[in-house]
N, C-alpha and C positions, 0 to 999 in steps of 0.2 A: 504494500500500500504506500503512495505516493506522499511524501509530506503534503502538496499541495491538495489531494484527497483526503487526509487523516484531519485535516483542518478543516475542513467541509464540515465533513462529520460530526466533527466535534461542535463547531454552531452550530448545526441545526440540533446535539443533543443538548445544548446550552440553553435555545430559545426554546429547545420546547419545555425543560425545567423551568424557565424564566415564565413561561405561558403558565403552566400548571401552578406555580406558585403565587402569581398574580392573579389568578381563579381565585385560589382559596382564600389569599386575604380579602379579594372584593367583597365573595359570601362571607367572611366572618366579619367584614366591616360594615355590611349594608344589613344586620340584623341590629347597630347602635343607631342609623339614621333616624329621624324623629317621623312621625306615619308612616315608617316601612314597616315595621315590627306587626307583627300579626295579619297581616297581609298574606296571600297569598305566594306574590313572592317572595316573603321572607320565607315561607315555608321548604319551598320551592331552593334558597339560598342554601340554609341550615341543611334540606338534603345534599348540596352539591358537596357542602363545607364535611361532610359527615361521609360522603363517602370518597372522596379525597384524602378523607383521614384514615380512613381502614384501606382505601389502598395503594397508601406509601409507602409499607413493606415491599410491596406486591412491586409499584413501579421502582423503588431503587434495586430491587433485584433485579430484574429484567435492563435497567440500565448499565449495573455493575458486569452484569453478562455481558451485554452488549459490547462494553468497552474491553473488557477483558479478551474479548474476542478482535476489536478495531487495534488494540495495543499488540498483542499478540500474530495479526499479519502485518503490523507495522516492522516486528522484530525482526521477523522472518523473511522481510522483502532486505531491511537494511545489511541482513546476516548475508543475505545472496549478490544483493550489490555490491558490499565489502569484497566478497571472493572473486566477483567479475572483476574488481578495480586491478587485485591482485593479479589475475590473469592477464591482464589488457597490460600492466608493470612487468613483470614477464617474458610477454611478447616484445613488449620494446627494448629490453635487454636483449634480447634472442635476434631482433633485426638491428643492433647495433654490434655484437658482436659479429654477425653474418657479415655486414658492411664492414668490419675493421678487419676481415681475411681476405690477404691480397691476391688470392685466386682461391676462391670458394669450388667446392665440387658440385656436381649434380646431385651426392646425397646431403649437403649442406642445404643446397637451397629448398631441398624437397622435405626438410625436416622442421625447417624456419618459416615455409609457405603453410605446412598441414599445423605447425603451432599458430598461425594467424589467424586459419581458417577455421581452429576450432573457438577462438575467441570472438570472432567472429560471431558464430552461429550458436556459443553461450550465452551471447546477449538476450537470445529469445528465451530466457527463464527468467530476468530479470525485467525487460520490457519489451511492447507491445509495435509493431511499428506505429507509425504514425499519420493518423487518416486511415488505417488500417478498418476495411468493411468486410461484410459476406461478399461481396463482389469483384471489391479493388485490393493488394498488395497494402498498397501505404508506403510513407518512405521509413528508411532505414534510420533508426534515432539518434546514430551517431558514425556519419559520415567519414572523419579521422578516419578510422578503422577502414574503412575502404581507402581512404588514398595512400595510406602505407600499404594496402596490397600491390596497387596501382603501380607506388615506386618500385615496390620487390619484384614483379614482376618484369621490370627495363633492367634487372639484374640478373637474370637468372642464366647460368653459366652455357647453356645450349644456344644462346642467340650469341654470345660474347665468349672466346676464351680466357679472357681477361677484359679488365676494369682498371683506368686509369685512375691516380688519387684524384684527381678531379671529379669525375663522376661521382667515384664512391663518398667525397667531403656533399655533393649538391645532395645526393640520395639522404645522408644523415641527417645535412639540414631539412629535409621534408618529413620527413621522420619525427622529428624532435618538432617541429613546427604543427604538424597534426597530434602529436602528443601534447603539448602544451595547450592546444584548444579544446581537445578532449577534456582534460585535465580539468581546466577551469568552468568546463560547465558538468561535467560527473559527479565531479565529487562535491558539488552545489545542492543536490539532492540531501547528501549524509548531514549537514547542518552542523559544520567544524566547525570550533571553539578556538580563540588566540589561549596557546597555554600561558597558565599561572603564573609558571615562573620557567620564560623564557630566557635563554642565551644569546644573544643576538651581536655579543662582537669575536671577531674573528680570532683564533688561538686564543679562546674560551680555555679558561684553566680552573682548578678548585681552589679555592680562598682558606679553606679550611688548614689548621697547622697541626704538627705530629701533637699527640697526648691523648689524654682522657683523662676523664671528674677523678678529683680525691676519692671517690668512694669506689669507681673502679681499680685505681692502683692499688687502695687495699684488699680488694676481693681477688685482686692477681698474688699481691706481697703474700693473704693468708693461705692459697691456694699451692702456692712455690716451696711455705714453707709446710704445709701437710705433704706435700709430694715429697721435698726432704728428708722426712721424716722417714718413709717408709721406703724399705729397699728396695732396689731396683730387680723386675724379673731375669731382666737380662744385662748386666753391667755394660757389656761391648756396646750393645746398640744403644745404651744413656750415653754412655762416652762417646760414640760419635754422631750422636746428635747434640749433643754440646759442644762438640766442637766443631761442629756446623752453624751453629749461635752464634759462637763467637767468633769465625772466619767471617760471615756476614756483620758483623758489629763492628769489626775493625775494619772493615772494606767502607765501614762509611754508610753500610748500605741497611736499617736497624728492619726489625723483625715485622713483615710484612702484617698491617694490618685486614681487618673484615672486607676491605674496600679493595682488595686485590696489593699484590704486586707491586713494588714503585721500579722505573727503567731507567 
């Protein structure tokens, strides 16, 4: 289900709460109006107000269904587009590689064309063409994908035995140029978020300095010294892993933290 669908949805189940609710308080407000009260339609009110009342169970179940149900192919469409994106990233590593082999074979190209062709024609579990009837086709919802077949095609080793860097640089830039349009309207669907806490300058490094809390060093200091205490199973293998400790310590290089490795 389409963002632009699931928002549909969602107002008309919004108005029609909004409708049902402004029912009920008209009937329980038009039984204080001055000569409405025993009236007929007050009668008439109180019954609407009264069974509005008893069945509000009734309509928020059938609502929470409902939506459990709109939410739930919401998941499942975004779960499928996610792995189409994947496929379609994929492919274009697969036709940039293809492109950066300075004489490609004929099982290269024939293995590079059927991974296109299957992303391709994955798109149809995700979307519907477009204008698509009982009668007419419809077009195809995301063009790109055709014109990088288009270029791999003016590539393929049976018409050429070779490819000049020329060609093969103009073929990447179309490549990369139907990928970037792709890009920018596919993934306009999944409804990304700027991260929290982005990195944004270049040779990005961590701020953080070697240590840990007072209260860590002690739970290491009381742990070193119950391991002290009790003998070792096997003395060789303490001893050269202590003396692995300390060839790293003196190297400068101190004993790798949770966060990996330092280089």
């Amino acid at each position: 289900m389409t963002r632009h669908r699931i928002n549909r949805t969602l107002r008309v189940v919004y108005r029609s709460l909004i409708a049902v609710l402004a029912v009920a308080f008209a009937a329980k407000l038009l039984t204080h109006v001055p000569g409405f009260a025993g009236t007929k339609a007050d009668d008439v009110a109180k019954d609407v107000y009264l069974y509005l009342k008893e069945m509000a169970p009734v309509f928020i179940t059938v609502v929470a269904v409902f939506l459990t149900s709109v939410f739930g192919k919401r998941a499942n469409f975004v779960k499928s587009l996610e792995e189409e994106w994947r496929n379609i990233v994929r492919t274009k590593s697969a036709l940039w590689s293809y492109l950066e082999t300075p004489y490609p074979t004929t099982d290269d190209y024939i293995a590079t064309f059927a991974r296109l062709s299957e992303t391709i024609d994955t798109m149809r579990i995700v979307y519907r063409n477009v204008g698509e009837t009982r009668d007419v086709i419809g077009l195809y919802p995301y063009e790109p994908l055709h014109d990088m077949r288009r270029v791999l095609q003016t590539m393929d080793p049976r018409l050429k035995t070779s490819f000049t860097d020329a060609e093969r640089r103009r073929a990447q830039e179309c490549i990369s140029q139907a990928f970037l349009g792709l890009r920018e309207n596919f993934l306009e669907e999944l409804e990304l978020h700027e991260p929290g806490h982005p990195l944004l300058v270049p040779g990005g490094r961590r701020h953080k300095v070697s240590g840990a809390t007072p209260a860590a060093e002690k739970k290491r200091a009381r742990q070193q010294e119950r391991h002290n205490k009790n003998a070792a199973p096997n003395p060789e293998i303490e001893a050269y892993m202590g003396g692995l400790v300390a060839r790293e310590k003196s190297a400068g290089n101190p004993t790798p933290k949770a966060d990996g490795p330092k280089t």
